[in-house]
N, C-alpha and C positions, 0 to 999 in steps of 0.2 A: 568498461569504465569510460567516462568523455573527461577528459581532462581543459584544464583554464590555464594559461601560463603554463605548461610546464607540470602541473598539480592536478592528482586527480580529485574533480568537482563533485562527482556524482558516481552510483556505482549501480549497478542491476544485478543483484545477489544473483538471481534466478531465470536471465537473461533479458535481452529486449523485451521480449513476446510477451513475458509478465509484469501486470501493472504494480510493481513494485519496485522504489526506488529508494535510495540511501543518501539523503544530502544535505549535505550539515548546513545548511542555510534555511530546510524546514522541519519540523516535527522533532528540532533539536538532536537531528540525525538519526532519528528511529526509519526504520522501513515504514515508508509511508505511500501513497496512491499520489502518483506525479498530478492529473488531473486536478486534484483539489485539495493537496497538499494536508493530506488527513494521513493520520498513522493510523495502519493497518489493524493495531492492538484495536480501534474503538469497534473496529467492523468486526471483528474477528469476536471480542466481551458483547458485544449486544448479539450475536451469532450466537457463540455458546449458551446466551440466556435463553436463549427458544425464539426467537425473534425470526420474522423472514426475510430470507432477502430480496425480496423483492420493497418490502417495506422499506429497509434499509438502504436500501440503494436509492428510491424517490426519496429518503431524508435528506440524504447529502448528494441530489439531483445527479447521481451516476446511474448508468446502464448496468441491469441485474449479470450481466454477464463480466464486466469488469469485477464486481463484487465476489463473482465465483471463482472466477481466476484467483483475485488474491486471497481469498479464503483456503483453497486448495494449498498454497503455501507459507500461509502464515503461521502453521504449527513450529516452522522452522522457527521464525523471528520473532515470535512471542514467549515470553517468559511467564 
């Protein structure tokens, strides 16, 4: 957790090391990619569509390997 005042601000379900972050000031507090403030869900539905990632990663000018990392755990945090 990082906490602001006292409060915690932000939260890393799935610790540091993964680029997954919890913080209600982006993506309406969905798990989202600190980086570029995108929720995990879009990467994770254009993933399940057949899509690559490597494609998807130069859409939303991230590194295919930040992509795999939160792919790896977004079956957690996607509904």
């Amino acid at each position: 957790f990082d906490y602001e005042d006292e409060f915690v601000a932000r939260w890393y379900p799935s610790g540091r090391n993964v680029p997954i972050v919890v913080d209600p000031r982006y993506s309406a507090g969905r798990p989202s990619i600190p980086e570029r403030r995108l929720p995990i869900s879009l990467l994770y539905n254009r993933w399940k569509a057949g899509e690559n990632i490597r494609y998807i990663a130069s859409d939303y000018a991230l590194r295919p390997g930040i992509v795999e990392e939160a792919l790896r755990h977004a079956e957690n945090y996607v509904l």
